[in-house]
NUMITOR-413259 format. One record per residue: x, y, z of N, C-alpha, C in turn. Coordinates in steps of 0.02 Angstrom, whole numbers, padded with zeros to 5 digits, always signed. Layout:
XYZXYZXYZ
...
END
This chain:
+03285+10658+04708+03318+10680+04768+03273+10725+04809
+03280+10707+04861+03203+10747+04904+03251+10818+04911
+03203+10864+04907+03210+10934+04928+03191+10974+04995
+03181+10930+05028+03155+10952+05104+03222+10919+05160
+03221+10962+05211+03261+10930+05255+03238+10848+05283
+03312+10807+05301+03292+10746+05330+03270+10754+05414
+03222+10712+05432+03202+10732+05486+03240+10689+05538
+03251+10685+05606+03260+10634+05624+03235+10561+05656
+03158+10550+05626+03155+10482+05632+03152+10451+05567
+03182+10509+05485+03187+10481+05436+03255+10443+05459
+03313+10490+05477+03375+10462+05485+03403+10403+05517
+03336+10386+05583+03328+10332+05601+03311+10259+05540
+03266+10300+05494+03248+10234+05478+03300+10231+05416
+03316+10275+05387+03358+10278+05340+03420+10214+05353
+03429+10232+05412+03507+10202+05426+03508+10138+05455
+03433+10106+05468+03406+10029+05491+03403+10033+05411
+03377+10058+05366+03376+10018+05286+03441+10006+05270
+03494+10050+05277+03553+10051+05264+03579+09968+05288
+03570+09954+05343+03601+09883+05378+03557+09840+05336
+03500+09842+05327+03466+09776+05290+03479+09776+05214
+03505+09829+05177+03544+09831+05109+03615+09808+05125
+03613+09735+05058+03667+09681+05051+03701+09740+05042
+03711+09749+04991+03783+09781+04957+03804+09847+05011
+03761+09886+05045+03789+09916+05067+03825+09870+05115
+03807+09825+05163+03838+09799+05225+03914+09786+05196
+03917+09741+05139+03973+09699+05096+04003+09752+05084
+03990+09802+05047+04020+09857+05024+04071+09893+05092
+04053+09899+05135+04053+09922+05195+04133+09880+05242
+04082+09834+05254+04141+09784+05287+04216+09770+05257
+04199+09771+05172+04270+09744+05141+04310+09838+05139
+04264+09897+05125+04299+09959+05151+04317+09942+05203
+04299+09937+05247+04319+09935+05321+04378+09905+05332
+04392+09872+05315+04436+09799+05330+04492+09823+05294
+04509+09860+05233+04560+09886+05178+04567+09934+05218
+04531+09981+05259+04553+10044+05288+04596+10038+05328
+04590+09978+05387+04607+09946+05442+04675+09920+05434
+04679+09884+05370+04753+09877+05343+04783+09908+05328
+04768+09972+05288+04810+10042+05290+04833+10057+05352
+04793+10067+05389+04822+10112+05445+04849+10047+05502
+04843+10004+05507+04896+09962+05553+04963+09966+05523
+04980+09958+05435+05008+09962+05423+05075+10023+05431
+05061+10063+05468+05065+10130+05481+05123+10105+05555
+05101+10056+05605+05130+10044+05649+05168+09990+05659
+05109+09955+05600+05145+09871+05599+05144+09839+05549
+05204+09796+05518+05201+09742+05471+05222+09691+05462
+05212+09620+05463+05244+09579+05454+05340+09585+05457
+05336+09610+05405+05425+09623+05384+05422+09667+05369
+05498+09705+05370+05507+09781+05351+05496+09776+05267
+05475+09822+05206+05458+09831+05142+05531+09841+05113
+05554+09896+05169+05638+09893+05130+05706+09869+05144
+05690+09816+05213+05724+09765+05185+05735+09701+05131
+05791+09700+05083+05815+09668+05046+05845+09594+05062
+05797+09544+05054+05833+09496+05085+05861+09449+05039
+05903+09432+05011+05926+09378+04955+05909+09317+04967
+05938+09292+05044+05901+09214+05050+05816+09200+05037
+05803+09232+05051+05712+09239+05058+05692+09250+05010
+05724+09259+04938+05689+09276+04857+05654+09229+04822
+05607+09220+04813+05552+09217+04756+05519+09136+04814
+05514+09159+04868+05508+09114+04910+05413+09116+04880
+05384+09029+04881+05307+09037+04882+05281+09026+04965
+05205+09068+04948+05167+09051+05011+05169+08993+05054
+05196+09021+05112+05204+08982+05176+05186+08995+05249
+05184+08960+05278+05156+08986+05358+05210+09039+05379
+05281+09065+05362+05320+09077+05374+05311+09158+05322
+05300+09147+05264+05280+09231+05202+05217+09212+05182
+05162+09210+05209+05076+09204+05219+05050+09203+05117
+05085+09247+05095+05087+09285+05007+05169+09300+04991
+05198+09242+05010+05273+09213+04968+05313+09285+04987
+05353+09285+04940+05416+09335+04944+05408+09350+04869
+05443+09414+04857+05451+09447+04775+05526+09429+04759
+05559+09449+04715+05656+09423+04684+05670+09471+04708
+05660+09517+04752+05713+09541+04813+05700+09527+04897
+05653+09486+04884+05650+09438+04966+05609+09477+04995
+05556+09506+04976+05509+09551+05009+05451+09540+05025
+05422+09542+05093+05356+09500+05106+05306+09537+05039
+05269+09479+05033+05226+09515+04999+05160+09542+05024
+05141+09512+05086+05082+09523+05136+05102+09598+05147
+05184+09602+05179+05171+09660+05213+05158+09721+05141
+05196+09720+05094+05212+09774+05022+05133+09790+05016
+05083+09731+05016+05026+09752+05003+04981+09784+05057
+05002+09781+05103+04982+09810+05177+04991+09904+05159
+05064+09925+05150+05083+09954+05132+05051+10011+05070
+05051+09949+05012+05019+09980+04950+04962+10016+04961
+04907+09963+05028+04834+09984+05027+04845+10061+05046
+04895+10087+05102+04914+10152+05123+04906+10192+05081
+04947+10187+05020+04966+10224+04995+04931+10250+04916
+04888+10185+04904+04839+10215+04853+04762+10229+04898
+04768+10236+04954+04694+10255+04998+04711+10339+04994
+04777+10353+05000+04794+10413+05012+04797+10461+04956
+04807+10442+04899+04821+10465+04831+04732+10462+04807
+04690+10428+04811+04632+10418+04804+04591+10469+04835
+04612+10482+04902+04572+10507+04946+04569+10584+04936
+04659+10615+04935+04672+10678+04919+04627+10708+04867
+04649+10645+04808+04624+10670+04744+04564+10664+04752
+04504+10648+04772+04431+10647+04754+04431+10712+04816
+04456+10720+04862+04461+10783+04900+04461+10846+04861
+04487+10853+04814+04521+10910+04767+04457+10917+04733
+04442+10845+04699+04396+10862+04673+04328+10903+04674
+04316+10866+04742+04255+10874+04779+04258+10967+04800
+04320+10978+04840+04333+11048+04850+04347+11087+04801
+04344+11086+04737+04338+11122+04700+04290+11110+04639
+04283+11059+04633+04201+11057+04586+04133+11077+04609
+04130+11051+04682+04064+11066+04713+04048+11147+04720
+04097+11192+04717+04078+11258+04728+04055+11296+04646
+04125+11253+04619+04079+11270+04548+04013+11239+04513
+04004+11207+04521+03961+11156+04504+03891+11212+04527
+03894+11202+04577+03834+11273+04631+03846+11341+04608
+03886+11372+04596+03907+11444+04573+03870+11410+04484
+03890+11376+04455+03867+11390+04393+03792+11383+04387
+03746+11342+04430+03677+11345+04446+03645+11377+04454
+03688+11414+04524+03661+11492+04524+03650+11518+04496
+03705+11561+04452+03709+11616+04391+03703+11605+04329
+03684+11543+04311+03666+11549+04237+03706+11569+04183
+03659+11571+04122+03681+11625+04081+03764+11610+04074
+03800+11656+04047+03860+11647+04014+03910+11617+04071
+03921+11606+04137+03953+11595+04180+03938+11506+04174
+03856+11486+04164+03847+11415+04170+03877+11400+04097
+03870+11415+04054+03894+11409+03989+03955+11392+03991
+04010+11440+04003+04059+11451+03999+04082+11383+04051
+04092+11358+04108+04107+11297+04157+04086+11238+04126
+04032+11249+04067+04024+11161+04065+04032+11141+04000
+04056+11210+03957+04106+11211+03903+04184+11174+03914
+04204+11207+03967+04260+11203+04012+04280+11124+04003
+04214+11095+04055+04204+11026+04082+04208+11001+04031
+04166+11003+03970+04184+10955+03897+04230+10955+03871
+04284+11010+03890+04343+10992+03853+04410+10937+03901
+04401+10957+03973+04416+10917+04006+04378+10853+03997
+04328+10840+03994+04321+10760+03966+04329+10735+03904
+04350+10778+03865+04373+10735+03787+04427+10701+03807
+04465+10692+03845+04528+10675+03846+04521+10620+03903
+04526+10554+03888+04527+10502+03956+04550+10522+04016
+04520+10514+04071+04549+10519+04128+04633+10476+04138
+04624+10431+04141+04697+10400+04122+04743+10433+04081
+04724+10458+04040+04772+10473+03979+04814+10561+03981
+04744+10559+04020+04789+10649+04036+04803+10643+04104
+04816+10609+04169+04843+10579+04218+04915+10585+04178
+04925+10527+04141+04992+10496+04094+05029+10569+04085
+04981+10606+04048+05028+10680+04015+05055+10728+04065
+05008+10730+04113+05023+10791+04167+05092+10761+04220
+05078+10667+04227+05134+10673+04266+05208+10633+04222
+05198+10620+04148+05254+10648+04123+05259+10701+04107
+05242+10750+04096+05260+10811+04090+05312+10825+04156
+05262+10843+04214+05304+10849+04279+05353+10806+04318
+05341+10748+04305+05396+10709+04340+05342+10648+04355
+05356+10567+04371+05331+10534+04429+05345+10573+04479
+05289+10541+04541+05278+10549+04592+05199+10529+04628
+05210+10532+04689+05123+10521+04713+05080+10590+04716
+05149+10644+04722+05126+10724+04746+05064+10725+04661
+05109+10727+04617+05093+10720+04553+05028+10677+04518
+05025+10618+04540+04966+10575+04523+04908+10600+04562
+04927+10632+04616+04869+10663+04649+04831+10722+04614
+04867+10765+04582+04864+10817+04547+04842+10802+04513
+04852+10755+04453+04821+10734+04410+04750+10702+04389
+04767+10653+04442+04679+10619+04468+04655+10689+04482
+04649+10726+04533+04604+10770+04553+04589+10794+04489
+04628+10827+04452+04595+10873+04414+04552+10831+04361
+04556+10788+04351+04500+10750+04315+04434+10745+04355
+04420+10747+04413+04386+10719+04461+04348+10798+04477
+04376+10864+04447+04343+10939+04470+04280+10915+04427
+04259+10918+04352+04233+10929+04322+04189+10875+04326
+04191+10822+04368+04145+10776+04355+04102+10801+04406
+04136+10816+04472+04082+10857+04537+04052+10899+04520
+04072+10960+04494+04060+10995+04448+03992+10989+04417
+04002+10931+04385+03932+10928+04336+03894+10896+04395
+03875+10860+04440+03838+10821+04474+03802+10870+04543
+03861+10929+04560+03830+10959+04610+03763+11017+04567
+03804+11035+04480+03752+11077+04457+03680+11050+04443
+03696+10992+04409+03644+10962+04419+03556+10946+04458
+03599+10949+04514+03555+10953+04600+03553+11010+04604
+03589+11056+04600+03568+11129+04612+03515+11137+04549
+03534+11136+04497+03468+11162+04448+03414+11111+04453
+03405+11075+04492+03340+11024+04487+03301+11076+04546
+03351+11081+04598+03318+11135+04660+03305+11206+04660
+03345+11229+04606+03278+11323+04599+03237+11334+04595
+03201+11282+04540+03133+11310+04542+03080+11291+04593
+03115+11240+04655+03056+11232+04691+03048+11277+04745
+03004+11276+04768+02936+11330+04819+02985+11337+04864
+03020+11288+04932+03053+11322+04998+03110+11371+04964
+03140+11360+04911+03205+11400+04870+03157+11479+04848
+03113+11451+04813+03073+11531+04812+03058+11559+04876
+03045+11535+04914+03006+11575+04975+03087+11601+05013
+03119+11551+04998+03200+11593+05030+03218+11681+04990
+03221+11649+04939+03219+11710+04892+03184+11785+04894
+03112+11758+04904+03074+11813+04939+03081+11832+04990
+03115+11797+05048+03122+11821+05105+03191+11875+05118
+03228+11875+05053+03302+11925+05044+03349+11881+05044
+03343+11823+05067+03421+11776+05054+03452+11785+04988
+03521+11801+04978+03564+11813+04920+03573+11722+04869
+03604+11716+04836+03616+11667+04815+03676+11615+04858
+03721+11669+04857+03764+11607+04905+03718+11580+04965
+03701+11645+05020+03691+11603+05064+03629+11540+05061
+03589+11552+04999+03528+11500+04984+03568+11429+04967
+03626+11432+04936+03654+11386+04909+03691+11331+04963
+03717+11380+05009+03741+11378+05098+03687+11317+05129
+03643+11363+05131+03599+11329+05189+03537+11303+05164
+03512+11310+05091+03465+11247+05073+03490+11188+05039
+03550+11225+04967+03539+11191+04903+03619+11127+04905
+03656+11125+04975+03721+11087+04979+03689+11044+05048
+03630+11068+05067+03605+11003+05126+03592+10949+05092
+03561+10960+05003+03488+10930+04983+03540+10904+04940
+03589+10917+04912+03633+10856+04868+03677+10829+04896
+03716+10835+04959+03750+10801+05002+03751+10722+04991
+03685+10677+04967+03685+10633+04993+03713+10605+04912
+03679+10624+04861+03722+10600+04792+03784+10629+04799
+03807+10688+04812+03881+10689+04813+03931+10636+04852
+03899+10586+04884+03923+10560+04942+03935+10486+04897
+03889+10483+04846+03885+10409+04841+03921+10439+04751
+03923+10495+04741+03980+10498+04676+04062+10503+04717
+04060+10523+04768+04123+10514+04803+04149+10450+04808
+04119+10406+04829+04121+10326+04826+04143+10303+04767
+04119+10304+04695+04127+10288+04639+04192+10336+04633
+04213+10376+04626+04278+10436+04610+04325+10381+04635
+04320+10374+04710+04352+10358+04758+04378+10276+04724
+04337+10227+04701+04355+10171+04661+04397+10188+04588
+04360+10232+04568+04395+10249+04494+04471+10280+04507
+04500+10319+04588+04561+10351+04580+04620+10295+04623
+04571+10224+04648+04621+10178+04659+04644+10136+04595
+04607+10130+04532+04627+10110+04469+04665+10149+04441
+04644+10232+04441+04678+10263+04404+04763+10259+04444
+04778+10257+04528+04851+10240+04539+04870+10210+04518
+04820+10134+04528+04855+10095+04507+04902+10095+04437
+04866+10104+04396+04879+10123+04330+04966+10133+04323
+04939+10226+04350+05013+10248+04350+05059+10227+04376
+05077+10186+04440+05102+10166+04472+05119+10093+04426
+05078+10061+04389+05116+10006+04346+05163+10045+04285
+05153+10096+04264+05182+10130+04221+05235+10167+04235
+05243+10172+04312+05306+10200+04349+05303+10250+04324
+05236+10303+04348+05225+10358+04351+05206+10385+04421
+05186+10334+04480+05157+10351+04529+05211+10351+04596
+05193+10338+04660+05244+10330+04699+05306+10283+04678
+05361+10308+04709+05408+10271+04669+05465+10233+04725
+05492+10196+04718+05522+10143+04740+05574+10163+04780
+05572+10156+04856+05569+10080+04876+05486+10087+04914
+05454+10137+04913+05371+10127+04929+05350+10089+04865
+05310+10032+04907+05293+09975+04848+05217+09994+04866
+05190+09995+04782+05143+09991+04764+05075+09962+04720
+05019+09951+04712+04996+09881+04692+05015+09886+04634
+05005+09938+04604+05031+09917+04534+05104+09921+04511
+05145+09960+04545+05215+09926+04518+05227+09839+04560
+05192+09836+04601+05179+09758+04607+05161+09719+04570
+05113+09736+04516+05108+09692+04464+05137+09704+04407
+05186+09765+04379+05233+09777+04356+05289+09743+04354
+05336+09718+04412+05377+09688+04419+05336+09596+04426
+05293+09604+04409+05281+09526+04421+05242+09497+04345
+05259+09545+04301+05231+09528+04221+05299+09484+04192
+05340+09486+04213+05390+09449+04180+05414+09368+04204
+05396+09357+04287+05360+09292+04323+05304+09251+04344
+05265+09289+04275+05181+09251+04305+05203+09165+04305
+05248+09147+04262+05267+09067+04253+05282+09067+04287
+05327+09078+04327+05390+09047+04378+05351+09066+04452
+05312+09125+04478+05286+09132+04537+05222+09191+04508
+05165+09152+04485+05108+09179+04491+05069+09227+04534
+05088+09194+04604+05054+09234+04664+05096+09295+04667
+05126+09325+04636+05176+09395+04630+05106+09444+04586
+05086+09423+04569+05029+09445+04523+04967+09451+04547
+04955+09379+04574+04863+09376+04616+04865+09394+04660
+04901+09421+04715+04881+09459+04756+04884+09517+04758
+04921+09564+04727+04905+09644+04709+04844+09648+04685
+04846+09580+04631+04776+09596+04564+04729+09588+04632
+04718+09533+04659+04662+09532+04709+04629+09600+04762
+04704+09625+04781+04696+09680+04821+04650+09740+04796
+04663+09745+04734+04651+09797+04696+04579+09773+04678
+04556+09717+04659+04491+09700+04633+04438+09698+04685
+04457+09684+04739+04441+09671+04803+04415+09740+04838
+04452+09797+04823+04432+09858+04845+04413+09906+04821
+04405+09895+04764+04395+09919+04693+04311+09898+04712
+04295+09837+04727+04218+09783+04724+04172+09836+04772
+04231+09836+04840+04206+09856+04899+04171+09905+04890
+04193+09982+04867+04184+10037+04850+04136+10043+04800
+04138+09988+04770+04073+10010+04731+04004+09980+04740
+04015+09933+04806+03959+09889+04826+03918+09967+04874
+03980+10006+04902+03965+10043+04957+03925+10106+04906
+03931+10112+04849+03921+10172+04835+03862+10144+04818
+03849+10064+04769+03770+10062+04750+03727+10055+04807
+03728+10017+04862+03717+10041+04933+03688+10092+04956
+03729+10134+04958+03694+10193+04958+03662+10246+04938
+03692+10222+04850+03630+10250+04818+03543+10244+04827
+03543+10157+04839+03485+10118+04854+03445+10181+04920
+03502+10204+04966+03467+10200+05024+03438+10274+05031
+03504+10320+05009+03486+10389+05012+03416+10409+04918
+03437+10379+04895+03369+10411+04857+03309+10395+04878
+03269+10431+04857+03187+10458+04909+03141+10400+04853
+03183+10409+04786+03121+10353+04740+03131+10272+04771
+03187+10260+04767+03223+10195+04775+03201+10162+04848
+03183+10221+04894+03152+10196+04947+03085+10184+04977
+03035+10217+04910+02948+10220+04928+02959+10172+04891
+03018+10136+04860+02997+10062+04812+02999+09990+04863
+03055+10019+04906+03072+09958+04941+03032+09964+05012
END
């Protein structure tokens, strides 16, 4: 990870490599396109999600339900329109949480060393003995379903991983020369941390955000098949494929298109994050 500021005819060229890297473009476009469906979905959908229609049940794909109807007559185009909303949002919060509260520790424990770094990544190992999924499961049975809840949950799995990735970059960057010469010049630790040592990891935090960001649309999903996550009549991909484990015989496509949705953006996000790993590291690019 380079330790010097980016200049701007690196950023120029940076971001012409960016367009000629496959995975980022792919990565990119299929984000793009899932985002786009969230938020139309917001104004517009095919059919309303909570209307109940009886004639229209377990109807298959037609020019008329594009992705059939579910056994309460419910588009399935639009539910998944919908779903994308609502696990972009639960995803997004939660790697938010994360990010806003790992990244400061992550840097505070770099800084100070000694029993303070000790003590946080003691912390962090005990928060990762326990699956991310699995203590998701406990925290929001404990508290209740909900999305408020799965958010809570994801995040706090998601502190300790920033956490370790921002310390990381910070302790790779103390010992070098512009950080000493800050030092000598009277800068305190925060503000060195301020204005050298969160410019210079920005760009891996960006592309572990990406990856979080894939891992907390699985982890909804998850809960949400376990009818732990948002709860009904907001339809979601995985209580979409919840209610469609008991008709994979009788109407399959109740199944392949959540599963698709989910694999599909799940792909995206992580095309976008190797992407940009490719583009923002300084080795990966005196290669190419």
């Amino acid at each position: 990870m380079s330790a010097e500021p980016i200049t701007a005819p690196e950023e120029e060229s940076i971001l012409r490599l960016a367009f000629r890297n496959r995975s980022f473009v792919i990565g990119l476009v299929i984000t793009a396109l899932i985002a786009a469906m969230a938020l139309v979905s917001f104004f517009w959908t095919p059919y309303d999600v909570t209307d109940l229609v009886v004639a229209n049940r377990m109807k298959p794909p037609s020019s008329e339900f594009l992705f059939g109807t579910d056994h309460f007559g419910r588009d399935i185009l639009s539910m998944i329109m919908v779903g994308a909303r609502n696990s972009i949002a639960v995803a997004f919060v939660a790697v938010g949480i994360g990010m806003a509260l790992g990244i400061p520790l992550g840097c505070w424990a770099a800084a100070r060393g000694g029993w303070v770094d000790e003590t946080l990544m003691r912390f962090n190992d005990l928060v990762f003995a326990f699956p991310a999924l699995l203590s998701a499961v406990m925290i929001t049975a404990i508290f209740g379903p909900g999305a408020v809840n799965a958010i809570i949950a994801i995040g706090i799995f998601n502190i300790p991983v920033f956490a370790r990735v921002a310390r990381a970059g910070a302790l790779a960057l103390w010992p070098r020369e512009f950080i000493l010469a800050a030092r000598a010049s009277g800068k305190g630790k925060t503000l060195i941390t301020i204005e050298h040592i969160l410019p210079n990891i920005v760009s891996m935090l960006l592309v572990q955000g990406t990856i979080q960001f894939a891992l907390g649309i699985l982890a909804e999903a998850g809960l949400s098949y376990l009818g732990l996550g948002a709860q009904p009549p907001m339809p979601t991909w995985g209580r979409m494929l919840f209610d469609a484990q008991t008709r994979m015989m009788v109407a399959p496509y109740l199944a392949l298109f959540p599963g698709m949705a989910i694999v599909i953006t799940v792909l995206g996000l992580n095309l976008l994050g190797d992407g940009l790993r490719d583009v923002l590291d300084p080795k990966l690019r005196r290669e190419r």
